[in-house]
C-alpha angles and dihedrals in degrees: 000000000000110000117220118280104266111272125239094258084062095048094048090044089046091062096042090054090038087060085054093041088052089064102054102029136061104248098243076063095068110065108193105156112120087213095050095043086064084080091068096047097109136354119215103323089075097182084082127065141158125160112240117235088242131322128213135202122211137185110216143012101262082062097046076048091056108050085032078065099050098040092059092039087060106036092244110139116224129215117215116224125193112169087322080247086133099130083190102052098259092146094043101138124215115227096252093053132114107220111226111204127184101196106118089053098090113127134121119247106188137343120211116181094167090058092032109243153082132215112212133178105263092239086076126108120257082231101048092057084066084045101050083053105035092096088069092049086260132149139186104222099211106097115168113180094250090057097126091070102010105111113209088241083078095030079063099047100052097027087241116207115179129190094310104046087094078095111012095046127219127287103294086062091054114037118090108187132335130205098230129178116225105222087259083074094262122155113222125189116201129188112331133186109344133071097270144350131232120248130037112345090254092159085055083062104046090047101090107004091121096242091297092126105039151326113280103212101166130014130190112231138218102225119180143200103270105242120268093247133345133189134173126218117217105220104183116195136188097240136025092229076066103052081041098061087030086058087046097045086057102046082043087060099054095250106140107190118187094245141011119174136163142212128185125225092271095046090043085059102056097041092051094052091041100049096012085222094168092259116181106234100247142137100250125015124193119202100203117188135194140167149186134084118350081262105054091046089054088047099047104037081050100061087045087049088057098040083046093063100055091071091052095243112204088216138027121177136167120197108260092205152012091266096041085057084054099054094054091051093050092048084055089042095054094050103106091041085045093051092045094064098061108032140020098242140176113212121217134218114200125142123224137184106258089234085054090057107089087051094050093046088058096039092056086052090056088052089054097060087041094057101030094240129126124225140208124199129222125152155122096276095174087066097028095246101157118203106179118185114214110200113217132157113244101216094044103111101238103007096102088059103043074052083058104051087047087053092052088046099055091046090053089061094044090058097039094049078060102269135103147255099247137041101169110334107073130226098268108155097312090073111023101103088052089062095090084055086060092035154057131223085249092046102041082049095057085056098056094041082060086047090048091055101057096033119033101180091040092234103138114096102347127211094020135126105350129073096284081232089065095042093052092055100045086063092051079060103051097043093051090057095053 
């Protein structure tokens, strides 16, 4: 959906804050150019796009202090950015909106093996803080599909998990403290190195409000000792209802894996012609990893083997090596860019208890055949976290509506069987006006009082999250009282 031309208010506005920003930033940090701030219009929910008025990219936090300064001082409201990887629209930019990306801020601070983190700038990749510890035989458990660009400013703002979070947990789990900067220009410093801070969880708050409170310009990580060995099991089944109730019957017994995720024939398909993984041609595939000693691997996969049979699995494999083990991971990996080659798609978020699974996963067939949409399945099964792909063509008039609709619909269920509608993508855009379905008036009203708090003229990240009505309103509010 192609968003209106800027007016003449914002053009005359866009110079005037040009000429402040001149004074605090380098001049390759302010990106004017109506032809490159098209590169900012969307992130990865392409159906919307809106040029920002001018974004800006700073390198350190004195500078995101700066323009956040200027920004209030002048009424203009900022987008935070982190690598545009958002799937819900979080870093979907007005068209009177300065983009704040944090991209070039990707340095390392400080490493700590002994105390077990390390404190990076937010511009850097999930995958490269690994990297920056590998050499220790350190990892950063976090681990979402798209690690290779997502940058943990956005891993912060949506509280992003991955395949492995089944044990290590998502951000939140892993995050220590962060250096933030209110949208006054304020900078703010939470937690730190050390286990928890005293007070109010404020950093519990920050982790995962979509950057709708402040700008997270370094964080401290948890970093741990990689496992002594790991290995997956591939357990193919004729249905998905089977691999459902075969994921809840797992998690049922007390086994926690490292990893369970699950892919549907169709997705089965793409990623074994994309990354040619060695995939059995099922209808449901389940990729179970677990790791420890020699010892702990035998015991545990042989307890999911056990629990396996029982649901007559038409195939059940174990990786014989170290490369075999790569190349099932890459096959799961892929998926998304897999899946991009053959079909337009939107990918969904919701959260589901794991015994609800085998019922959702039928109920989202039955959709498909309602809506005439297929759908391809990809998700954290051992956590619930559902990612649909609904497969629409993108230049047939009304199909990416009647997506849409689909998408609502499967995110309704997903709250009524007891879940939620996000697991680590955030609501954004995509979500907001599903809020009211989670949630009621009282509790929709607590959340903007937080948001009041920390931003009183509600101009950091504008149109997320909440019903855009209420958003609307809330910045009537705001402006009245100035």
């Amino acid at each position: 959906m192609e968003m209106p031309s800027p007016n003449a208010a914002i053009l005359s506005r866009k110079a005037e804050l040009i000429a402040q920003l001149s004074r605090v930033l380098p001049a390759d940090a302010i990106i004017s150019d109506v032809v490159e701030t098209r590169a900012y219009e969307c992130d990865a929910l392409t159906a919307y796009k809106c040029p920002p008025m001018l974004a800006v990219l700073p390198r350190s936090t004195q500078e995101v202090s700066e323009v956040l300064r200027l920004c209030h001082a002048m009424g203009v409201p900022v987008v935070p950015r982190g690598a545009g990887t958002s799937l819900a629209g979080g870093a979907l930019p007005t068209a009177d909106c300065v983009i704040l990306g944090v991209a070039r801020m990707n340095e390392v601070l400080e490493t700590d093996y002994d105390n077990r983190f390390i404190r990076v700038q937010t511009g850097r990749t999930n995958l490269s803080v690994s990297g920056a510890v590998a050499e220790a035989d350190f990892f950063y458990a976090p681990d979402p599909s798209s690690q290779l660009a997502c940058a943990i400013a956005g891993n912060i703002a949506m509280n992003s998990g991955g395949a492995h979070c089944l044990k290590y947990g998502v951000t939140t789990n892993n995050l220590l403290g962060v250096t933030m900067v209110m949208m006054d220009g304020t900078a703010v410093e939470l937690g730190g190195a050390h286990l928890d801070a005293g007070g109010l969880d404020l950093l519990g708050v920050i982790c995962g409000s979509e950057g709708q409170l402040a700008v997270v310009t370094e964080a401290t990580l948890r970093i741990l000792r990689k496992p002594e060995g790991a290995r997956p099991v591939l357990i193919g089944f004729d249905s998905n209802e089977v691999a459902g109730a075969c994921v809840s019957d797992i998690i049922k017994a007390g086994v926690l894996p490292v990893a369970i995720e699950f892919m549907d024939r169709p997705c089965i398909e793409a990623c074994e012609a994309f990354a040619k993984a060695g995939y059995p041609m099922c209808e449901a595939l389940l990729i179970i990893e677990v790791e420890g000693s020699d010892a702990e691997i035998a015991h545990q996969l042989g307890l999911i083997t056990e629990i396996a049979r029982r649901h007559d699995p038409v195939e059940l494999r174990e990786a014989g090596d170290a490369e075999e083990a790569a190349r099932i991971w890459l096959g799961r990996k892929s998926a998304f860019g897999a899946m991009g080659q053959i079909n337009d798609y939107m990918c969904l978020d919701g959260t589901i208890p794991v015994s609800a699974l085998p019922l959702v996963l039928r109920r989202i067939g039955e959709m498909s055949k309602d809506f005439g949409l297929g759908v391809a399945n990809v998700f954290h099964a051992g956590d619930g976290n559902m990612h649909p792909l609904i497969l629409f063509d993108a230049n047939k008039p009304g199909d990416l509506e009647r997506c849409e609709e689909f998408g609502a619909e499967v995110l309704k269920l997903c709250v009524e069987v007891g879940g939620c509608l996000t697991g680590e993508h955030g609501v954004g855009v995509e979500k907001r006006d599903l809020m009211l379905h989670q949630y009621g008036a009282a509790d929709i009203e607590a959340q903007l009082w937080v948001k009041d708090v920390f931003d009183p003229k509600w101009l950091l990240n504008p149109a997320k999250v909440f019903p855009l009505a209420t958003t609307e309103s809330r910045r009537s509010v705001a402006l009245a009282a100035e």
